[in-house]
N, C-alpha and C positions, 0 to 999 in steps of 0.2 A: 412535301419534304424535299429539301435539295438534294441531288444524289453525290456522295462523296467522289465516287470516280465512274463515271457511266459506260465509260467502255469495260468494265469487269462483268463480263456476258454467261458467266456459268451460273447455275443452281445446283445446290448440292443441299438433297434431303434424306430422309429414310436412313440413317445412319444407325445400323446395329453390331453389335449390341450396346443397347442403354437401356438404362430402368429410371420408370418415370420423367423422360424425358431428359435423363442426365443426373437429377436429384439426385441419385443415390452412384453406385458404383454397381457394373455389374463382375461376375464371380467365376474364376476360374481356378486353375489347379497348378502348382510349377511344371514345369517342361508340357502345359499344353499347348498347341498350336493355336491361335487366337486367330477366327477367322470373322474378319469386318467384312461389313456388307455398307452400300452407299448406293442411290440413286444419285449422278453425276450428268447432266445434260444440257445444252444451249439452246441455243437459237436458230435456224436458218440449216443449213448441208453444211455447216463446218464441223470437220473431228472435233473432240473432244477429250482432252487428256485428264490423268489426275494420280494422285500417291497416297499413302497412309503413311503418316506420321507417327511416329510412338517412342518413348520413353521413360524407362522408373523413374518416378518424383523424385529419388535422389541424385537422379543426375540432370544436366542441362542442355547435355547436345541432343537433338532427336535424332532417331535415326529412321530411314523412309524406305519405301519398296513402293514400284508399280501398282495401279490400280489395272486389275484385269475384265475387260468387258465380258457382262453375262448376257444377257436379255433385256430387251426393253428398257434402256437406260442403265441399268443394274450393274455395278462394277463388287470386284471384291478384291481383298490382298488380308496378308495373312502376318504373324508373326509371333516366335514363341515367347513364351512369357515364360524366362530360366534363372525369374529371381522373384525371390516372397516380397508380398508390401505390393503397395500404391503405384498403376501404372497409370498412362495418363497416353489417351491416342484422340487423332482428328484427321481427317481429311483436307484435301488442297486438288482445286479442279484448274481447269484454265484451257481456254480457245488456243487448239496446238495448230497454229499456223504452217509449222514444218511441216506435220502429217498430213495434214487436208493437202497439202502443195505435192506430196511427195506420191499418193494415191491419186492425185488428179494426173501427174506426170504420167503414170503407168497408164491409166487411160487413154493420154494423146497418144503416148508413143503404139498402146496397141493397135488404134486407129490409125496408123499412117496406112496407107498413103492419102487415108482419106480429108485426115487433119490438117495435114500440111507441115512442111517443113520448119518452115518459119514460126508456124503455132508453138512445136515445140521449142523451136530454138528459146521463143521470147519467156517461155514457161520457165527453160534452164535460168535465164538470166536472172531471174523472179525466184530462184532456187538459190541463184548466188547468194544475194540479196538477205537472203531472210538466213545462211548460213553464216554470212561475217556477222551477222546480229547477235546470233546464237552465240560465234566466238567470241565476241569482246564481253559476253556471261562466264563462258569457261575459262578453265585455268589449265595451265601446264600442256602437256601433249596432246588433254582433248583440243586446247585451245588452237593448236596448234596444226590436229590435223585437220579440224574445220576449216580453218584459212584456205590452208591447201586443196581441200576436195571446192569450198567457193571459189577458186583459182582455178580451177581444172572445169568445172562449170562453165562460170563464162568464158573460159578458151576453147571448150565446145561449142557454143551460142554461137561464136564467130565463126564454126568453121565452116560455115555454111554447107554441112554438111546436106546430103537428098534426103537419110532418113537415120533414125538414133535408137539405140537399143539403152535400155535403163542403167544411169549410171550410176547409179549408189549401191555400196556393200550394206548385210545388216547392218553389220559393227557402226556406219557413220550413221544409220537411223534408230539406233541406241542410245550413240553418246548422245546427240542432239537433242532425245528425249528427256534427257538428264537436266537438259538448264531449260526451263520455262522462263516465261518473262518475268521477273514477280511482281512487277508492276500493276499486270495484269492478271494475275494469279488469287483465286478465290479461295479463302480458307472458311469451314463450317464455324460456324458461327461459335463452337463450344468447343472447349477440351474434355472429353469424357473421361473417366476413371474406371478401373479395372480393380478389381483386388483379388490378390492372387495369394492362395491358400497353401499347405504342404498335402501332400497326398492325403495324408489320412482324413481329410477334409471330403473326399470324395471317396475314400473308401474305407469301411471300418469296422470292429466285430467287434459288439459291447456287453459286457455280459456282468450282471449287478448282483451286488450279494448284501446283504446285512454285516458287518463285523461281528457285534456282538453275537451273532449265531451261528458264528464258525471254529467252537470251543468243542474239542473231540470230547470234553469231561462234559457227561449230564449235570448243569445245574451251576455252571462255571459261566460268567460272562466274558465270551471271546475276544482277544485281542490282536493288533497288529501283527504279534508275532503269526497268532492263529494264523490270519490271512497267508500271511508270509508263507505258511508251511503247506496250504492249500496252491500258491503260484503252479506250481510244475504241473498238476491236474488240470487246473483252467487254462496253462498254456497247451497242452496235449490237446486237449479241443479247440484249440486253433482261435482263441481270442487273442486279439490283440490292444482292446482296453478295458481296464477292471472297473469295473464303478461303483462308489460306496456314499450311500444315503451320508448324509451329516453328519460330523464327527464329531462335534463340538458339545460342550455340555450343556446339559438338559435342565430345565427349569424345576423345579421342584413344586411351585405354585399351579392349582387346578391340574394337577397332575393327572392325564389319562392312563386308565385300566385295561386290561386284556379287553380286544373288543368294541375299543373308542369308548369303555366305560368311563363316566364324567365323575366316578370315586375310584379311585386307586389305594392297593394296599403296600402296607412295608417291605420293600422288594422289587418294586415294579417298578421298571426301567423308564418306561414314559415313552412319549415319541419323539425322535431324533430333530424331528420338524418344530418341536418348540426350544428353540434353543439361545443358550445363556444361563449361567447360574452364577453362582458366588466366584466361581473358578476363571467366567471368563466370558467370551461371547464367541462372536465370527472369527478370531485371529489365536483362541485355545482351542482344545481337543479335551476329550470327555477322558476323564482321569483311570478311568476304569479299562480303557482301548489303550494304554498306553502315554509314553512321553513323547514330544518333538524328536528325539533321538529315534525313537522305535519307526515312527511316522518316516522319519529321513531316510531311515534304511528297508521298510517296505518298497518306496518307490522306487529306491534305487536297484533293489530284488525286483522289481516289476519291470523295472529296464532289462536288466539280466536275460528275463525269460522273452525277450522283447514285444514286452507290452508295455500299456502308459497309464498310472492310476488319472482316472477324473475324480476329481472331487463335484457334491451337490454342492452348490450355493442358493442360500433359501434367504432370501433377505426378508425377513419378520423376526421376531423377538418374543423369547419368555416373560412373564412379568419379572420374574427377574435375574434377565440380560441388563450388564452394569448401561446400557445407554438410557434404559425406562430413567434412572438416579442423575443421569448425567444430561440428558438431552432430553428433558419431557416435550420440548416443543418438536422432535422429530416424531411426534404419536399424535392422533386426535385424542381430544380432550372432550370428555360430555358434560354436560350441564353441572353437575353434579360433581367435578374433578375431577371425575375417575378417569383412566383412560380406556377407550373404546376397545375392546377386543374383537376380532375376527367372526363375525357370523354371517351366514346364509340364510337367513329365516325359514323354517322353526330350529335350524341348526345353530349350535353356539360353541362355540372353540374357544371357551376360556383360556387356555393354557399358552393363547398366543397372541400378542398384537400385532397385526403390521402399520408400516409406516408411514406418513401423511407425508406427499408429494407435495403438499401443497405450501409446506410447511415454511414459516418466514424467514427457518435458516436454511433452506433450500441446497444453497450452495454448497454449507458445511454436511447435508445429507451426504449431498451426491461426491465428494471427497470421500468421504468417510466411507461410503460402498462401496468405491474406487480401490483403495487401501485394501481394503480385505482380500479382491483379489490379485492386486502385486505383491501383498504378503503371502499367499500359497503360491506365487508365480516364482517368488525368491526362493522357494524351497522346493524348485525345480518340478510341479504342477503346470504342465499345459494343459490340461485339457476339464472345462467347467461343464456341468450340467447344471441350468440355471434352472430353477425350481418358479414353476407360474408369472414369467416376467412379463404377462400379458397386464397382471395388474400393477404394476408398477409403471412410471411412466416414460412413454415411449422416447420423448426427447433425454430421458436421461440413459435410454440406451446406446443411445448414437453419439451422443457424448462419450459414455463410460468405455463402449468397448473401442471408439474412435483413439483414447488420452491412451488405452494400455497398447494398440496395437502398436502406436507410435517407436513403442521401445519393445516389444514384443509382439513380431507378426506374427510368429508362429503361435500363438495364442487359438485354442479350437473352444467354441461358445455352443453347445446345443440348448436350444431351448426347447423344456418344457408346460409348451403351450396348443395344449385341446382346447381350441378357443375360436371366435367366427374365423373365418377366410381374411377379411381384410386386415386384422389384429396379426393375424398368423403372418401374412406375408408383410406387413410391415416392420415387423421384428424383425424377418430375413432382410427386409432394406435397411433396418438401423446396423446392423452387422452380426445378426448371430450366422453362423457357419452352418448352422445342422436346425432341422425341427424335430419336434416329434410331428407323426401324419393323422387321420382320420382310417388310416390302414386296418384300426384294430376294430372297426366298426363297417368297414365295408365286408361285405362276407360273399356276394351271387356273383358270379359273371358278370353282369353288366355294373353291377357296382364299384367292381374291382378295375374294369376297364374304362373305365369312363373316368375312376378319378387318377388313374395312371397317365392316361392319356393327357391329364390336364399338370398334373406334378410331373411327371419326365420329359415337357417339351417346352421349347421357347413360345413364350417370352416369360414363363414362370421359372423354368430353368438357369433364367440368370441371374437369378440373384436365390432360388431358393433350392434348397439339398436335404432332402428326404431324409429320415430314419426310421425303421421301421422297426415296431415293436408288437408282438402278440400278444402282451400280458405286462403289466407292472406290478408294482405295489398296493395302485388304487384302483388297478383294470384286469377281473378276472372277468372275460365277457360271455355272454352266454352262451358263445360257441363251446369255449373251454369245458364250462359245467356241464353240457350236454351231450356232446362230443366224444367224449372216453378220448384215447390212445389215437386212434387216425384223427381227431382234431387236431391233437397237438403236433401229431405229425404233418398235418395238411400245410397247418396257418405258423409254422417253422420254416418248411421249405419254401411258402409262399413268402415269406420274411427275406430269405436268406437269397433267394434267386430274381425276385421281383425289384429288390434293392441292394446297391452296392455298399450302404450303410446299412445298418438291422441291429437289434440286440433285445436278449431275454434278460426277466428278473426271474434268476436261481438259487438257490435250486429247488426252485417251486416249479418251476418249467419244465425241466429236464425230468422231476418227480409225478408228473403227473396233477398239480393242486389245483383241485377242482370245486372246493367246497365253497359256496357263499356264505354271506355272516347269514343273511337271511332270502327267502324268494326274494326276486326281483332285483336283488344288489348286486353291485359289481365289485363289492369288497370281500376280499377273503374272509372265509372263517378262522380267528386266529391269529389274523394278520401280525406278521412279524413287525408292524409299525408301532405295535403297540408292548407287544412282548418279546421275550429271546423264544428261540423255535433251535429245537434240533435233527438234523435231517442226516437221516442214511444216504452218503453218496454212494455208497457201494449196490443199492438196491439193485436188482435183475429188472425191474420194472423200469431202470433210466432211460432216457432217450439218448443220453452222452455217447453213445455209438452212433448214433444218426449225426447228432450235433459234430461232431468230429468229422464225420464224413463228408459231411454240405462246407464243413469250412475250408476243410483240402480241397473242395475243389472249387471253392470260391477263391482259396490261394491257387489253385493252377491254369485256371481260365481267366484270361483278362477281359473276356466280356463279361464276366460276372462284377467288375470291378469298377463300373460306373454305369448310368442312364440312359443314357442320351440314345443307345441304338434300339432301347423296349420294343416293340414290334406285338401287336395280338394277329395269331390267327386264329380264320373259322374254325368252329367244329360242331355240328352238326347236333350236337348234343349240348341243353345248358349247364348239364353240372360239371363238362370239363371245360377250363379253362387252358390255351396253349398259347404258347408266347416265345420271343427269342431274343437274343442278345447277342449282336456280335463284337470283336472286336481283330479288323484285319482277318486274317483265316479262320481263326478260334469264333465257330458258331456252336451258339449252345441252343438247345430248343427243349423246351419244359412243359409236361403237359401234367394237369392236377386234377384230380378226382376230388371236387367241394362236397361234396355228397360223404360223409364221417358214416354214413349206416348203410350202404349198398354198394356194391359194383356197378361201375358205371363205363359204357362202350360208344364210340364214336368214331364218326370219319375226322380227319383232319385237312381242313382244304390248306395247303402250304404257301406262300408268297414267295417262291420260287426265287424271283429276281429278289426279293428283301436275305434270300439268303445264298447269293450268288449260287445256283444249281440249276444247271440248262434243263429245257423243256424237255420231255420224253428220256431224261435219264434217270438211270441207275443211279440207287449211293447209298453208302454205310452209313449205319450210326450205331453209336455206342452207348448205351443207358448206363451211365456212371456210378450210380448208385450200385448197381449191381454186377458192375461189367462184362453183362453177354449184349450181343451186336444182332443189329438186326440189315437186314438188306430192303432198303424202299424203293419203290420207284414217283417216277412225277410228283404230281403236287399232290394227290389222293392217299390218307395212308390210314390204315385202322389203329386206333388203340384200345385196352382194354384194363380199368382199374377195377383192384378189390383195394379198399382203403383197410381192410382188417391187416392185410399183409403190407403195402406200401402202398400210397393213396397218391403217388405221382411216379415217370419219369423223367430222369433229365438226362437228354442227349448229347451227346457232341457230335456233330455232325462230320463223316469220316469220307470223301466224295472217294467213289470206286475208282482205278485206272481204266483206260478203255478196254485195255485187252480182258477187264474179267466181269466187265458187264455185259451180262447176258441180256439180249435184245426183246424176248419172249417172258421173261420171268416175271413173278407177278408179287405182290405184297405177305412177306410176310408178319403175324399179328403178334406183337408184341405181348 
């Protein structure tokens, strides 16, 4: 292969962050600092320079900043990303002749008188040289004062001076750094893409309820309004988004009974998840919740309290949803003409079809589920909880949510998908915002740490963002059922503090619901999927004092408010787990009793330097939940859980002043 221009002597590899090689985009947050990394390096002793380039795709000038040397070829440079949407960065290296010249200079002249006079003189000359080079690249007053200091050069060269002291300020080995040749200038090979999120992307407190079972009157199926007049309580516990199962109406054919029974009687609501009827499909609302008006003005009460409703989006169908009548070619078809409904063998979900990807109007599908959500995007809905979009197909995610972001970035996608690893994160590459995790299934110590370790850190960290959930609708897991009261409180705060995203399905959560339909299921007994449920929020038995208290102070510590600093440490015992999060001063440290039936005691071996605290001191900390303090010292410290009473602490860590740390004192046990 001929080489286009052979003197362009730099390599530039390892460029992060990127996902799949660039394929995708990787994920950040508004006003976070975006910090690239670049392996940058030549040939031979010559320096070697380079920059980061970066700019929102909606503009066209780029703008650059230094590449800073780390290690081993390793360069990085940084820059904030202070606008949502599509940024787009690359790197540019290039053989920095000025610098090699200007650090070789400093070498003769320290060597004199060994070097020789004239060595340096000829080196200045060589200095001139490669500065009028540089000037006729600048412009204006750099240009300018380049000339000059090249003029001042070589009238040192001549002045035959005996020996020379270095003559250049920073400032002229700044500007100079500024204009590269670009001739010879090597750009990587890719423009990478960034996509940058709104906060609530990376941090968020979700909490789901049923509508219809939010009617104070027994026997009354609840409405918007219901919702609307519950706001103030669920904002008092510190959510800040609501989230409500399908709103839309419910099919009336193969109707399910309390219990997923496959005969339903006069009265029974059905499940939210078969949806369509005569009234409407994905873009109506279930006539018994309310009008579009009611709907408008829930959300805009939800903004009030400042929180944000998510709506589900379930893309499947009733038999009759008006698209079975209008679009049979968006459904498989069996031998027989019927169309195929939803089963898992020996399971059968009459009540619902989903839709054939394959289908030869393909394109008009994938419109048409486009639509549905710019039609809740119009009535002022950001935020979607996509229901199993693991089975749907992946190309039409990265389409679908690529066309809405276009005109709506702030658009927030969670998906829910308990589905392999590689499905899971390929949905966070097609573009959902949020997952659900394998959180609610990991339960020992090692379990917990080992899949933390792998969700909170690069290179999964860049394009995927946790949600963590202890329970849903179709996941009461056996910790729950067996567990009593310290369960729910363990696998809450392990929720709430392990992740800066989390949310419960209430008020089955906060209520204690621990009943299976049957041994071995993870389905409620009862389940409100299937029936309306009425719940005492006011029981003495709620957890909504706890829940309020973990969300203050997930609102007052910014390390609780994103990943990336998790940190486990030892403890000497396997049923506590401890772990920490910092962010800038605000260190939080969290230690959890997994053990729901015993007291559990352990040493804590501390990562000292992970949480900035010199060796052999002193220092406060404060257990938040209850706010008495305790005094530790070094890295060794005890703690001791009865989970019947509180099955964790969580710390802030308070560092002593010198004068009141005692040098003698020893640990007291928490």
């Amino acid at each position: 292969m001929k080489p286009i221009e052979g003197r362009k002597r730099v390599v530039i590899e390892e460029v992060s962050p990127q996902v799949d090689g660039g394929r995708y985009p990787a994920k950040r947050t508004l006003d976070d600092v975006v910090t690239v990394t670049a392996a940058v390096f030549g040939d031979g002793h010559d320096h070697v320079s380079g920059r980061l380039l970066y700019r929102h795709s909606s503009k066209t000038e780029w703008h650059s900043t230094p590449l800073v040397p780390r290690t081993n070829d390793l360069w990085s440079a940084a820059f904030t990303a202070d606008e949502l949407g599509d940024w787009l960065f690359t790197i540019e290296g290039w053989v920095d002749h000025f610098d090699t010249w200007s650090s070789d200079l400093q070498k003769r002249i320290d060597a004199q008188p060994v070097a020789g006079s004239q060595d340096v003189a000829l080196a200045l000359r060589s200095g001139a040289l490669l500065l009028e080079q540089i000037a006729q690249r600048a412009a204006g007053s750099d240009s300018k004062l380049l000339a000059e200091t090249a003029a001042k050069l070589e009238k040192l060269a001549k002045s035959k001076a005996t020996s020379y002291e270095y003559p250049l300020s920073d400032e002229i080995i700044e500007i100079a750094a500024q204009y590269p040749d670009p001739t010879l200038t090597v750009r990587y090979s890719r423009e990478l893409h960034l996509w940058v999120d709104r906060e609530r992307a990376r941090y968020s407190t979700w909490y789901e309820l049923f509508p219809r079972s939010t009617s104070p009157d027994p026997g009354r199926h609840g409405t918007f309004a219901d919702v609307k007049a519950l706001l103030p309580s669920i904002a008092a516990m510190g959510f800040d988004v609501l989230y409500m199962p399908p709103i839309h109406p419910i099919g009336t054919a193969f109707r399910k009974g309390p219990n997923n029974n496959v005969v339903s009687a006069e009265g029974d609501p059905g499940s939210p998840w078969a949806i369509g009827a005569k009234e409407g499909g994905h873009k109506a609302i279930l006539p018994q919740l309310g009008t579009l008006r009611d709907f408008d003005a829930l959300v805009a009460a939800a903004r009030e309290h400042r929180m944000e409703l998510a709506l589900d989006i379930a893309f499947q169908c009733s038999p009759d949803h008006p698209w079975v009548a209008e679009h049979p070619e968006w459904f498989n078809i069996r031998p027989d003409g019927s169309i195929q409904y939803a089963e898992n063998p020996p399971k059968k979900y009459q009540d619902i079809y989903p839709l054939n990807f394959e289908s030869t109007d393909w394109r008009g599908l994938w419109e048409a589920l486009r639509d549905v959500f710019t039609y809740w995007i119009r009535r002022d809905v950001r935020i979607f909880r996509v229901d199993n979009p693991h089975t749907k197909a992946l190309p039409f995610w990265e389409w679908c949510i690529g066309e809405i972001r276009k005109k709506y970035p702030d658009v927030i996608f969670l998906a829910e998908a308990f589905t392999r690893p590689h499905v899971m994160y390929s949905l966070a590459k097609a573009g959902f915002t949020q997952s659900y995790t394998y959180f609610t299934w990991r339960n020992t110590k090692d379990e917990l740490e080992q899949y933390f370790e792998e969700i909170t850190k690069p290179p999964v960290t860049d394009f995927f963002r946790p949600n963590l959930w202890p329970n849903t609708p179709d996941i009461l897991h056996a910790a729950l059922q067996n567990g009593g009261r310290p369960a729910f409180m363990q696998r809450l705060i392990l929720a709430a503090t392990l992740g800066a995203n989390y949310g419960i399905y209430g008020p089955a959560y906060e209520l204690g619901e621990n009943l299976p339909a049957k041994p071995g299921s993870e389905e409620y007994l009862n389940s409100e999927k299937y029936e309306i449920r009425q719940w005492d929020r006011s029981a003495s038995i709620s957890l909504a004092p706890l829940i309020t208290k973990l969300n203050q102070i997930r609102r007052d510590n910014p390390a609780l408010q994103s990943d990336g600093s998790l940190h486990f440490h030892h403890v000497d015992n396997p049923n506590i787990i401890c772990y920490s999060k910092s962010s800038g001063a605000n260190r939080i440290l969290v230690a959890v009793n997994l053990d729901p039936a015993q007291e559990q005691a352990g040493w804590i071996d501390l990562d000292l330097k992970r949480l900035s605290i010199p060796h052999n001191e002193n220092f406060e900390i404060e257990d938040i939940l209850t706010g008495v303090r305790y005094q530790w010292h070094d890295r060794s410290n005890y703690v001791a859980l009865r989970p019947d009473v509180m099955p964790a602490h969580v710390f802030r860590l308070l560092q002593l002043p010198k004068a009141e740390a005692a040098p003698d004192s020893t640990p007291t046990t928490p």
